[in-house]
N, C-alpha and C positions, 0 to 999 in steps of 0.2 A: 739256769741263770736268771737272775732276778730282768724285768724286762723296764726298759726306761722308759716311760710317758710324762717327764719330767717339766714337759716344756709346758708354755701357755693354756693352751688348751688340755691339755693333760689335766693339770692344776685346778684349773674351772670343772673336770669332771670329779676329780677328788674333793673338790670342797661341795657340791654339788649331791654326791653321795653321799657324804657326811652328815649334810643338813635334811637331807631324805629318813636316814636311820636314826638320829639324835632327837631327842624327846621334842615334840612341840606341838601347835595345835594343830591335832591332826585332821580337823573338817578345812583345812585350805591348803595349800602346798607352801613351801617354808619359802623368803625373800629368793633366796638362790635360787630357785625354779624360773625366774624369768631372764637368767640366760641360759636356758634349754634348749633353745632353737639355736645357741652358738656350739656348741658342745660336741663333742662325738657319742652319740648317743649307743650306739653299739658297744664301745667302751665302757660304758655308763651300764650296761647290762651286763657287762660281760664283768665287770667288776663286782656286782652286785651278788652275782648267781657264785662268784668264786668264797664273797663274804658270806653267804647266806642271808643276805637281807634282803633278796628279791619283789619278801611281800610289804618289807616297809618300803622300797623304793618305790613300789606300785600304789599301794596305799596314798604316800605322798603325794604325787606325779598325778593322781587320777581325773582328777579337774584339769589338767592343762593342755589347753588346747594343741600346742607347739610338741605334743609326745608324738612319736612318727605312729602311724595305727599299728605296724609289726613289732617296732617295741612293745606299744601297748598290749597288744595280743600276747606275747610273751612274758610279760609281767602278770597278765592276769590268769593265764595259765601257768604260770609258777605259787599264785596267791592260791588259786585253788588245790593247785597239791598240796600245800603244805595246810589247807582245811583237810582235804579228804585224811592223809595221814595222819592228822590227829584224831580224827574221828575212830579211825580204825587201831592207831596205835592203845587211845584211851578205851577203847573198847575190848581193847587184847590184855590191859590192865584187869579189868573186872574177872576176864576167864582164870590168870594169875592167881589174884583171890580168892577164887571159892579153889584153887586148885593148894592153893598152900596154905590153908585155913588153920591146921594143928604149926605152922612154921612162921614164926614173925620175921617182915620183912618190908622194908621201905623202897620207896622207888625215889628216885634221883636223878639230878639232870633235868633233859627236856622238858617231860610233862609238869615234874615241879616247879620247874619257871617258870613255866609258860602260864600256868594257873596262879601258881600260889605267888609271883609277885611280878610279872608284868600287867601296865596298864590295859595292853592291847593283848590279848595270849592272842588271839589269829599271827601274830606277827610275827612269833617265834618258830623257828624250822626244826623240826627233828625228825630222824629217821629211823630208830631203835628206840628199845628201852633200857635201862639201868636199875635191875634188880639190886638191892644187896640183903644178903642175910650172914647171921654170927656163921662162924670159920665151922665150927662146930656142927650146925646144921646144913652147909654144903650138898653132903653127899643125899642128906634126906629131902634136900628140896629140889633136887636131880630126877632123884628117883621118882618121885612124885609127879613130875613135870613129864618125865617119858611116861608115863604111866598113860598120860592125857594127850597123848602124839608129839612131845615137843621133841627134834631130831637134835644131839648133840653133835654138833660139829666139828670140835679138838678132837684129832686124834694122834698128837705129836705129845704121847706124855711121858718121854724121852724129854723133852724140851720143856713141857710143862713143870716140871719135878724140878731142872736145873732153875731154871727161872722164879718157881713156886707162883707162878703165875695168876694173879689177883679175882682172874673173871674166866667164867667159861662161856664159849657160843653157843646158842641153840635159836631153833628156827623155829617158830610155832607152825601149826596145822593150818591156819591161815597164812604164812610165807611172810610174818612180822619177825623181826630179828631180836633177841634177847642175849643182853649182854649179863649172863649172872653172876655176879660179882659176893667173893666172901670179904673183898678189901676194897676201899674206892682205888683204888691205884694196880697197875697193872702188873709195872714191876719190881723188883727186889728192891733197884736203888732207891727209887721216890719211895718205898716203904720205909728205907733205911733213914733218909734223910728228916722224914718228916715224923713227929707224933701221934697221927691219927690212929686212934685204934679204935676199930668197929663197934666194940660190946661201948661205948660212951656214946655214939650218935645213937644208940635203940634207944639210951639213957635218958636221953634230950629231946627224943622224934617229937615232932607235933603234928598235927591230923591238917589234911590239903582233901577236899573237896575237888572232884574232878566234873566235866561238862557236863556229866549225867547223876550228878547227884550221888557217885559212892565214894564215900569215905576211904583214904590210903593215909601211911602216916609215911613221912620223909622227916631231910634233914630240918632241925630249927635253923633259925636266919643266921646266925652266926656262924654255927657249920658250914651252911650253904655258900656264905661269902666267901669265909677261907676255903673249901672245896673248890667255888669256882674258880677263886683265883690262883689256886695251886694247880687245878686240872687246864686251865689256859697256859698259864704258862709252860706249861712240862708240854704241852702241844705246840708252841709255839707263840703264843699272843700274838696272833699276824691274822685274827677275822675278827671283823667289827662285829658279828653274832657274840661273838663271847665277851667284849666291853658292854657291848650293847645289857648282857646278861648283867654286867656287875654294873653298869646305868642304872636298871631297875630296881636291882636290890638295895643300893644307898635311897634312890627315890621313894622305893616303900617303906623305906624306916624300918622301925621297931625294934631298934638296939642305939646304944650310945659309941660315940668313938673307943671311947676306956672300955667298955665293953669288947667292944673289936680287939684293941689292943690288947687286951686278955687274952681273948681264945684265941688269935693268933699265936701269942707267946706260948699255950698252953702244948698249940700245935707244930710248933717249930716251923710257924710258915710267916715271920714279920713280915723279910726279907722276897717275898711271892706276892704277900698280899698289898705291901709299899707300891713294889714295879710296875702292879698289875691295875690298882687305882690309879696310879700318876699314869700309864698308859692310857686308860680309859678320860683322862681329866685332857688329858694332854691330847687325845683326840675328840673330842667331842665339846671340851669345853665347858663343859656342865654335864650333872651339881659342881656345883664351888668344892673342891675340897683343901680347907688350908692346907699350905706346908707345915704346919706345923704338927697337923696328925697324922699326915704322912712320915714324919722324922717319931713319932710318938710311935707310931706301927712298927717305923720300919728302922731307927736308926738315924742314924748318922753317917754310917759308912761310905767307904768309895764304892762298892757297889748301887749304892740305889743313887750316886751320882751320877756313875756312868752308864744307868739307867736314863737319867734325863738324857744325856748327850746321844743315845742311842734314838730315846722320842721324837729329837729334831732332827737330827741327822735323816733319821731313815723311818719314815713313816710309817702305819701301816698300811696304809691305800699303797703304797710303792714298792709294798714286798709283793716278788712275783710268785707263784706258782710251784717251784721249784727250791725252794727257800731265798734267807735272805740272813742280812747280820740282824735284823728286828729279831725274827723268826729262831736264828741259834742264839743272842743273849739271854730270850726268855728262856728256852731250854734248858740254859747252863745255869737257870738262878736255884739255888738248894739254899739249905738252912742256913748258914752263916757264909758272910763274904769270903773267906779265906776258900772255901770249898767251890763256890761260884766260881773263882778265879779259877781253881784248877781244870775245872769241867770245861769254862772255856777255851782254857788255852789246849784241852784235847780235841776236843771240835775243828780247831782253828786249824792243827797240824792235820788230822783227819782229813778238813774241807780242800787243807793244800794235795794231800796224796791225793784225792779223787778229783781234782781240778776243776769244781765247781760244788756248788753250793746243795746238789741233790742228795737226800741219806737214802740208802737201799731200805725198802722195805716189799720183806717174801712175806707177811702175815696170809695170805688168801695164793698164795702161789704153791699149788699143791706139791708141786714138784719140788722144790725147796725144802734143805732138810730144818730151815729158823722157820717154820711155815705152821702154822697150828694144823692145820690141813695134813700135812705130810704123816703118815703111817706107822709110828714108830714106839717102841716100848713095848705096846700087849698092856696083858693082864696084869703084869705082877708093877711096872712102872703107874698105870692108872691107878693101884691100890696104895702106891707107895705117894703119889700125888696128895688123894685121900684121907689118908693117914697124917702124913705132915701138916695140911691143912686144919686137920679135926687135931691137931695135937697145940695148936698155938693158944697159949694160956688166955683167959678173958679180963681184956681190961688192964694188958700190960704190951708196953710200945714194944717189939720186936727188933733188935738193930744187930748188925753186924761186928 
């Protein structure tokens, strides 16, 4: 259940975090910092470390003298993990490389934000990485990877096979996590809904420069924007880390709106990428983005209406923990309004049988048979995984 901090003080820590994480000059703390010493500052952390902007609220906050020293201490021990993790994560990248040298593949997500278009990458959290390579090359960039200690995880390919599940786990010899992915998308229906198809982002990739100097290639910025904002949302758009991502990518430029509006439409994601800037806009408040390239993106529809009515209603500072209606609108938003409607209104009947707002999830619960963990199939379901994978044609959108 979503948890209420609604009142006065609540209010002063949400706006408060807000202007912590939201772009500004970051050598002073932003106006809002000088009711700090009103505020529930534990709240204030506790909110932070739930967004993932721990090390922008630390960053902000570091000059001021009114931070309690345990707060401080705790933000600055959360700033440094998320150094030392990149160090180690971008370093587990270069092993990657010389390890899949005959196999192309991009990396995505975290490290590419955090480098390739935020101002501040320290300020960006990640804790895995985001392989992906053509459907085709899968099983050979597997093999490869164990070859070099990396331990695959799935072993549900009973479930993997039903689902044809997007990405596989593996753990490097160092204990970094690797999400390797032949689809950005995990499962059937976001594959179904949307037009991304893999063999066109190799088509596009541009080269991203990492802390030490090696060369990787990822998404181009226009992929990257629609990616983001179609992978927030199917997550739920409910953490400021991931507005925060599509903050950065409008502020580094290097695309036009009609631009946007293109690859969106190309990708069947208008209606993702509308919600998910007016969310960002509508939290943070900046960059400016008129309404009118939002309705160019996204429409007209009643959905990216009841979009807005969802932004003010129910914030995202004030989704709890356990979900919220911010948290299932984005969820339920897919390709065309008429489809959105339907998802939500299964959600909704869903959220009523379970009598609150929490969705079950076995992924890591070994014991569970929806569990990628759980035991199931052998040989002949892992080859049939395999196969169906290496069978999906290049360069054409796959739907139901």
């Amino acid at each position: 259940m979503a948890i209420s901090h609604s009142g006065t003080r609540g209010k002063a820590v949400e706006r408060l975090l807000i202007a912590c994480v939201r772009e500004h000059d970051w050598h002073q703390p932003p106006p809002e910092a000088a009711s700090l010493s009103q505020v529930d500052q534990d709240r204030l952390l506790e909110l932070a470390n739930r967004h993932r902007v721990a090390a922008a609220v630390g960053a902000s906050l570091r000059g001021c003298g009114d931070l309690r020293a345990e707060v401080r201490a705790k933000l600055n021990l959360a700033s440094r993990a998320v150094a030392v993790r990149q160090l180690l994560l971008e370093s587990e990248l270069g092993r990657i490389d010389s390890t899949l040298r005959q196999v192309p593949w991009l990396v995505v997500k975290g490290p590419a934000l955090a480098r390739g278009y935020y101002r501040r990458p320290e300020l960006r959290s990640y804790v895995d990485l985001d392989v992906l390579v053509r459907p085709t090359l899968l099983h050979e960039a597997l093999r490869l990877l164990e070859e070099k200690g990396y331990v695959l995880l799935d072993r549900n390919w009973t479930l993997l096979v039903q689902r044809l599940s997007g990405e596989l786990h593996l753990r490097s010899p160092r204990g970094a996590m690797i999400d390797l992915h032949w689809d950005l998308f995990n499962d059937r229906a976001t594959r179904d809904s949307y037009a991304m198809v893999t063999d066109t982002f190799f088509q596009r990739a541009t080269s991203l420069t990492l802390a030490g100097g090696l060369q990787v290639q990822t998404l181009d910025v226009l992929d990257t924007i629609v990616h983001t904002a179609v992978h927030a949302a199917r997550s739920g758009g409910d953490r400021l880390v991931w507005l925060k991502d599509l903050e950065q990518l409008v502020l580094a430029g290097g695309f036009s709106w009609d631009e946007l509006a293109e690859r969106s439409a190309q990708h069947h994601a208008e209606l993702a990428v509308s919600v998910m800037l007016h969310r960002m806009r509508a939290t943070f408040g900046s960059p400016e983005i008129p309404d009118e390239v939002l309705r160019q993106i996204g429409g007209r529809g009643s959905w990216r209406v009841l979009g807005r009515v969802v932004d003010r209603v129910a914030p995202v500072t004030r989704a709890g923990p356990d979900g919220s209606l911010t948290r299932m609108f984005a969820r339920a938003t897919r390709a065309d309004g008429r489809s959105a409607a339907v998802e939500l209104g299964h959600r909704l009947i869903a959220r009523a049988r379970r009598g609150g707002w929490a969705e079950p999830d076995h992924t890591w619960d070994a014991a569970h048979p929806h569990s990628v963990l759980y035991e199931s199939g052998g040989a002949s379901a892992k080859a049939a995984f395999f196969d169906a994978v290496g069978a999906r044609r290049p360069g054409v959108h796959h739907s139901q």
